[in-house]
N, C-alpha and C positions, 0 to 999 in steps of 0.2 A: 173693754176687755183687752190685756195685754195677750199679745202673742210673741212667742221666742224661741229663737231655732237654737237645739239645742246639740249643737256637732258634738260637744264633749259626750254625751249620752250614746253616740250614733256609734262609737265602737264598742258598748256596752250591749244593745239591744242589735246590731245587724248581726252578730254570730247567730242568735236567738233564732230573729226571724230567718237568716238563712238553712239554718239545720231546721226548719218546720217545712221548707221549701217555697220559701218567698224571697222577693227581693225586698228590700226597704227602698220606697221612693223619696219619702218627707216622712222627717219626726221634729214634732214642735210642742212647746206647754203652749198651753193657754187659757187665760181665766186671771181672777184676782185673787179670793178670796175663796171662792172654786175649782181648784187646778184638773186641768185635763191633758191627759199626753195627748198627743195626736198622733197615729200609727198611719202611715197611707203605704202600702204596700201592693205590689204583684207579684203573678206568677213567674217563674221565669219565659214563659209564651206572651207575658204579657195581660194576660187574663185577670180578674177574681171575682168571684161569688158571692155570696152569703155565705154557703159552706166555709168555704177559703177564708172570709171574716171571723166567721164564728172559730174553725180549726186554730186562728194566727191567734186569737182572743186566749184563746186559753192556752196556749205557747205559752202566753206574754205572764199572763195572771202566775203562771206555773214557777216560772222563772220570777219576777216578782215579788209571790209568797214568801219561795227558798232567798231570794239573794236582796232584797230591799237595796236597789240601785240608787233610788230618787229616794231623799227625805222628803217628811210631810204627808198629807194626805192628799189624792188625787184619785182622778178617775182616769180608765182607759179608754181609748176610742179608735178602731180600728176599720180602716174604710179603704175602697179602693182609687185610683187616682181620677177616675171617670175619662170620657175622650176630650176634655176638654181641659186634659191634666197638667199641672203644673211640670216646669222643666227647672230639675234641680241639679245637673251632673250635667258635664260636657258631655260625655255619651249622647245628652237627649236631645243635645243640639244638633249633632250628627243624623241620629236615630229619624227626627224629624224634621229634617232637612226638605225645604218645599211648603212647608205649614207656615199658616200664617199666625203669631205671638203676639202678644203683649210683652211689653218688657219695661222695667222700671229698673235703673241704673241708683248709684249708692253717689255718680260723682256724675257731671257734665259733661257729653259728648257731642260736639256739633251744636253747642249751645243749649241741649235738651237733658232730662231724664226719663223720658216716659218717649217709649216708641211703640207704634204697633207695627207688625214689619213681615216681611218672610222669612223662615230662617233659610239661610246659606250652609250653615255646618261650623265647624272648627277652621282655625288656623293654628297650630300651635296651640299657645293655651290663649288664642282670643276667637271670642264668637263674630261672625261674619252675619251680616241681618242686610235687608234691603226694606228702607221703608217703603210703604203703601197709603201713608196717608196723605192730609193737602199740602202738608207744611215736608213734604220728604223733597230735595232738590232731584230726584234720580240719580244719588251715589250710593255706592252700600257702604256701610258704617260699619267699624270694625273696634271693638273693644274688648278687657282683657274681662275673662269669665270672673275672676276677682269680684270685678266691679259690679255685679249682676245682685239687684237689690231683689228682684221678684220678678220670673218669670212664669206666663201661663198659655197652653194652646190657645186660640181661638177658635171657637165652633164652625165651622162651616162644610158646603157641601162635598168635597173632596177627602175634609178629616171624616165625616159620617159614613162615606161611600169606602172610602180605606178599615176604618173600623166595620162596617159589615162585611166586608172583605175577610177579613181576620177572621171575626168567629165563623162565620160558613166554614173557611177554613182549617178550624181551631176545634171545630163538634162542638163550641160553647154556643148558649139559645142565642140568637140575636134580638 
């Protein structure tokens, strides 16, 4: 399966989703022969549902019918980021400041591409991380968000206990 981030698309479709009242997190094709957008969106709370799914779904389908953006045929796929969400914006490096990441780099820093780490937050426009794993010397590593080939939370008990945090707070079920 190819997958491809499609930023030319991302000011096509985030007016979209933001007038339905979502935020766009990640939008990507993927498939071969198959093509699938991928829609990962929140609320602006941060939240989404089923409802919120289904509601952004036919946004998208609406907008779609009327304006054919993407040539070809393709299917939509509209999901939420889950807690264990991908970090696509410097915002989220901020946002999740404390959490511990994966992160795979586009170019070699400190001799590496692949960190797991905590995130630190921003500097300017570079991410600040401190690894956690065997091979980390205890310095934090600092590279420019550019460089950021795939970033994702890692699950753990602090992200779980914060996200029930949230919806208690939020009146969504936990």
């Amino acid at each position: 399966m190819v997958v491809t981030a499609v930023a030319r698309l991302e000011p096509i479709f985030e007016p979209v989703i933001e007038q339905a009242g979502f935020k766009l997190v990640r939008l990507r094709m993927m498939g071969g022969a198959q093509q699938t957008l991928q829609v990962m969106a929140e609320r602006p709370d941060g939240s989404m549902d089923v409802e919120g799914c289904t509601t952004l779904s036919h946004a998208l389908l609406d907008f779609i019918e009327a304006n054919d953006p993407v040539p070809g045929e393709y299917e939509i796929e509209v999901s939420s980021p889950g807690i264990d969400r991908p970090l696509t914006r410097p915002m989220d490096f901020t946002r999740w400041s404390g959490h511990e990441a994966k992160i795979e780099l586009t170019e070699m820093i400190d001799g590496r591409k692949r960190f797991r780490a905590v995130l630190l937050g921003m500097e300017g426009g570079d991410v600040v991380i401190r690894p956690v794993d065997n091979r980390a010397d205890g310095n934090d590593v600092k590279f420019p968000f550019r460089s950021l080939a795939n970033a994702k939370l890692v699950l753990t008990e602090k992200l779980i206990a914060e996200d029930l945090k949230a919806r208690k707070g939020s009146g969504a079920p936990a």
